[in-house]
KEKELUM-43036 format. One record per residue (C-alpha): x, z, y. Coordinates in steps of 0.05 Angstrom, whole numbers, padded with zeros to 5 digits, always signed. Each point is the difference from the previous one (the first is absolute). Layout:
% KEKELUM-43036
XZY
...
% end
This chain:
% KEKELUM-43036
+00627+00865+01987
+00049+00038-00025
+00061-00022-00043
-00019+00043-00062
-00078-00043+00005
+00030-00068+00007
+00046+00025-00061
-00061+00021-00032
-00027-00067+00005
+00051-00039-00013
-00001+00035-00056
-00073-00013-00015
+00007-00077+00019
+00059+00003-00056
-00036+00023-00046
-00061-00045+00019
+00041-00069+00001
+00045+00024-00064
-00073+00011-00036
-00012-00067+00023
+00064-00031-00024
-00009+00035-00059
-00062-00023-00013
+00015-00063+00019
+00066-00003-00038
-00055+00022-00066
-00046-00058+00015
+00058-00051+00000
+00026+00039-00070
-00059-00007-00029
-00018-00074+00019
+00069-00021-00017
+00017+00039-00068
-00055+00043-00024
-00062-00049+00003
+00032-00063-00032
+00017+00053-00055
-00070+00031+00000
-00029-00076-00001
+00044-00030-00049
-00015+00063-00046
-00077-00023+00019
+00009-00066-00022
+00027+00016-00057
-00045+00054-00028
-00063-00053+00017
+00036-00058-00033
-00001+00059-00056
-00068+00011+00002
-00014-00071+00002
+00033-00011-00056
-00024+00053-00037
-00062-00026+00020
+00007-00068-00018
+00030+00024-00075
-00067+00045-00003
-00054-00065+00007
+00052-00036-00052
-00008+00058-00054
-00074-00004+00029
-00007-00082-00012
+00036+00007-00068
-00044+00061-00027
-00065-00041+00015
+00042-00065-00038
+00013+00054-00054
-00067+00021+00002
-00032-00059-00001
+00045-00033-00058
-00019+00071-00040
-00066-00019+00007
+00009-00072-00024
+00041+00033-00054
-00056+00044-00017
-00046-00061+00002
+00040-00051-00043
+00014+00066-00055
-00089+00008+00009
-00002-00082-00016
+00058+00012-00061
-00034+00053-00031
-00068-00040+00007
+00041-00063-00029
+00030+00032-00062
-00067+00033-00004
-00034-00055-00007
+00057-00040-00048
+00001+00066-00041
-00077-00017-00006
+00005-00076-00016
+00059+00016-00048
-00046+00057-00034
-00059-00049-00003
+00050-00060-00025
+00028+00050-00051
-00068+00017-00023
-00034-00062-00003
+00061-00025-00040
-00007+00055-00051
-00069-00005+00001
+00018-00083-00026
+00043+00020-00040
-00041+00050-00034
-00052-00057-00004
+00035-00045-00039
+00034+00051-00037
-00063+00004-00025
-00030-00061-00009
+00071-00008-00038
-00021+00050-00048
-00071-00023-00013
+00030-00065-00006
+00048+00030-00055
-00061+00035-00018
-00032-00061-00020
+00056-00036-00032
+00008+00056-00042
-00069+00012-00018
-00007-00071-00013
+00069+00003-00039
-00028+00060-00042
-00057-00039-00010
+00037-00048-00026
+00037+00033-00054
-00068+00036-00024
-00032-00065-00013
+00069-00027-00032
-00002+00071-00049
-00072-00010-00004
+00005-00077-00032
+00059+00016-00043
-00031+00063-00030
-00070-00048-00001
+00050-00042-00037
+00027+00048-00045
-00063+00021-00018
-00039-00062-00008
+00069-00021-00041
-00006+00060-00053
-00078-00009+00000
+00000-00072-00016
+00061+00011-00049
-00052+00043-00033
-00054-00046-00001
+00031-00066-00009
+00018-00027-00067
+00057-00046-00022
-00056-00055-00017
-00039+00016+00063
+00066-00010+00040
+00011-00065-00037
-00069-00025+00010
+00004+00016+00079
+00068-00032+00000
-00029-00060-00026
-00059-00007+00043
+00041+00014+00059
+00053-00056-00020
-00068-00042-00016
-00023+00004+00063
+00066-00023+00032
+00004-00055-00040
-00069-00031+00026
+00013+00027+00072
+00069-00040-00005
-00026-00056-00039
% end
């Protein structure tokens, strides 16, 4: 072997044990340094997505609360419309039937008043009709009746006293 080989290999087993180092020198980099930094960067990008995760079945829990209390609010305004439905009704019916009463005696009021005033008109006919009877039987007997035929019915009616007192 010449000097110029063994240089030549020398200079191969350099190369081959500087590689080595090299690579070796890498593999110690990147367990000391680069994969804490790779790992913590890991950690922190699933603690991330955990929390995203987590925040996403919250929103998720409190849109089915929402949903659910927009349906109980969608059933209570259903059972307050069918309430004041139903009041409106009773109050509408209560409304009526007191108008209807009202309207009821209103008129038995009025044929009440009815009466009283018939019977009232009735009245004051019969009262014209005796004083005009009156008035006329005064003028006719005025006409017929003497002075002596008064005195004579005087008489006998003052007679008759007499014995009925006496």
């Amino acid at each position: 072997m010449s000097d110029a080989q063994l240089y030549l290999r020398i200079a191969i087993w350099s190369q081959v044990i500087s590689s080595i180092v090299f690579i070796a020198v890498l593999v110690w980099a990147w367990f000391r340094w680069f994969l804490p930094v790779i790992m913590s960067a890991q950690d922190r990008s699933n603690k991330q997505i955990a929390e995203a995760e987590r925040h996403r079945d919250e929103v998720k829990a409190a849109l089915e609360a929402l949903s659910s209390e927009i349906g109980s609010a969608n059933h209570d305004a259903e059972l307050i419309v069918q309430r004041a439905s139903e009041h409106g009704e009773h109050e509408r019916q209560s409304a009526l039937r007191e108008c209807k009463d009202a309207g009821e005696r209103a008129l038995q009021d009025a044929g009440k008043e009815l009466a009283r005033a018939r019977s009232a008109a009735q009245r004051k006919l019969r009262d014209d009709l005796l004083a005009r009877a009156l008035r006329v039987a005064r003028e006719d007997a005025a006409r017929r009746v003497s002075p002596a035929l008064d005195e004579r019915l005087i008489d006998g009616f003052v007679g008759s006293l007499e014995r009925a007192g006496g």
